[in-house]
N, C-alpha and C positions, 0 to 999 in steps of 0.2 A: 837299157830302157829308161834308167833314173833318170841319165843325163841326157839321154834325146828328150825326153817328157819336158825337162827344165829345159833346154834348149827350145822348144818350144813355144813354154810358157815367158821366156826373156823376150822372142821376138814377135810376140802376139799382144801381150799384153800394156808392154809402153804405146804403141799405134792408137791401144782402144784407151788408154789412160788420157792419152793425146786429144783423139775424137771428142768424149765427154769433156774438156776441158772447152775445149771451141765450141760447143753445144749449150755453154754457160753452166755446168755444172762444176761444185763448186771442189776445190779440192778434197776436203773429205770424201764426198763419195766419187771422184775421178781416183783418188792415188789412195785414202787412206783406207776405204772400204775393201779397195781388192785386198789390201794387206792383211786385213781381217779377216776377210773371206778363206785367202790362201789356207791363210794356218789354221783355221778353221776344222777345212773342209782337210788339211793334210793331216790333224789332229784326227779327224774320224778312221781315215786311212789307217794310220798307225792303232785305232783303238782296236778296229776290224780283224787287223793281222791273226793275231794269236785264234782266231776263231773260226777262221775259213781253210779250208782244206785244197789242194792242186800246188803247179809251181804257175798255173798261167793268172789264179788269183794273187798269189802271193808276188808275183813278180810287178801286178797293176797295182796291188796297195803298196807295196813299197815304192813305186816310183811316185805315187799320189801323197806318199809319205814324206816321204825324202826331197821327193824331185817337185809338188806343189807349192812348198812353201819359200823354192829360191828366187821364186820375183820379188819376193818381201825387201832383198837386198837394196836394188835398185829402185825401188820405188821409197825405201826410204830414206832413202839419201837424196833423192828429188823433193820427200817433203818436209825432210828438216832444211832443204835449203830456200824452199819457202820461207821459214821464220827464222835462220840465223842471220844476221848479218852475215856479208860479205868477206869482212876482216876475221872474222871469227871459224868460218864453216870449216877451214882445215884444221883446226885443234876440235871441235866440235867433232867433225867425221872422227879422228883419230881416238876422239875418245869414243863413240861410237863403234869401232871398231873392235877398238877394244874391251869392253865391257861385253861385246857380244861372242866376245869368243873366250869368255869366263864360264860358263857352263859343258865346254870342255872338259875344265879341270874335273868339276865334279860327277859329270856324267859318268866317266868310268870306274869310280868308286862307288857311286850309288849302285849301280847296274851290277857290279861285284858282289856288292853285299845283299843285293836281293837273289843273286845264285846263288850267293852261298848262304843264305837264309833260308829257301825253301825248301819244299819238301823233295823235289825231284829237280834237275835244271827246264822242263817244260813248264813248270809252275816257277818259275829263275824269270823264265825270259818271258811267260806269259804277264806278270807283274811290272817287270821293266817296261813293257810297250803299253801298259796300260799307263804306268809314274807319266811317263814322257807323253802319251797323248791328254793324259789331264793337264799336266804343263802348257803343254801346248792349243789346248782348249782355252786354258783360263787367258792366255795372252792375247790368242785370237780375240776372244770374247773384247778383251781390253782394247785391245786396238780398235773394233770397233766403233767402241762406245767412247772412246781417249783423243783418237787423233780431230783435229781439228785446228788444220795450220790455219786459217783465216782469224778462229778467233785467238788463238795463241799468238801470232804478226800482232792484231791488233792489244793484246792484254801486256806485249811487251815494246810497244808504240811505234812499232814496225807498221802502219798502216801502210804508208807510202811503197813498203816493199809487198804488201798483203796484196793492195790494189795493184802493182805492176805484176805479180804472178797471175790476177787474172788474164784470160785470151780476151782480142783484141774484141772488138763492139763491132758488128756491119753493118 
């Protein structure tokens, strides 16, 4: 279910990032906003978990969880390549890349030490999915308010590549 949901959300939402872009909306809210949004709304998912009772809830918040926030991928790599140069975007992705798959590491020591901190492992993992939807609230939250490849191209004098990422004029 996680991965049809994200399956989904990959082939639905580049078409509609698309659409808003050719409708003259500006890249933040065509690419950056969804990315906000995603983690957002997959940040409430996760907060919800430990609260609702079935396996037909739990099976819709985890995939809203899990499975909502993996368009953020592709879509941001569309919009750093907005404001990287050209020569640069593959060391930029790679680091990219990697930087983002640094809370690996610490995820599953955190998540350890709040099981084995609390009082029972239901109050373990109730806390874990709360750590990780505040994590993932505050970021959403940031991307919202942060991305903004047009004025970022332009503050870094990429204009010429700011104004060609716009869609074409009719």
């Amino acid at each position: 279910m996680i991965s049809g949901f994200s399956l989904i959300l990959l082939l639905s939402v580049p078409p509609l990032v698309n659409r808003l872009r050719r409708r003259g909306r500006s890249a933040r809210w065509s690419s950056g906003a969804p990315q906000g949004i995603s983690v957002t709304v997959a940040a409430l998912g996760m907060a919800a978990f430990p609260f609702v009772d079935g396996r037909g809830a739990h099976l819709v918040l985890l995939a809203v969880a899990f499975g909502g926030y993996a368009i953020v991928f592709p879509l941001h790599y569309m919009t750093a390549s907005s404001v990287v140069p050209p020569i640069q975007r593959g060391a930029v992705f790679g680091i990219v890349a990697a930087t983002g798959t640094l809370p690996g590491l610490a995820a599953p020591y955190l998540t350890g030490h709040l099981l084995d901190s609390a009082a029972s492992p239901g109050a373990g993992y109730t806390h874990a999915y709360l750590v990780s939807a505040a994590v993932m609230l505050v970021c959403g939250l940031i991307a919202l308010v942060a991305i903004r490849p047009e004025r970022d191209a332009r503050r870094l004098g990429l204009t010429a590549q700011a104004d060609a990422s716009k869609p074409p004029a009719r």
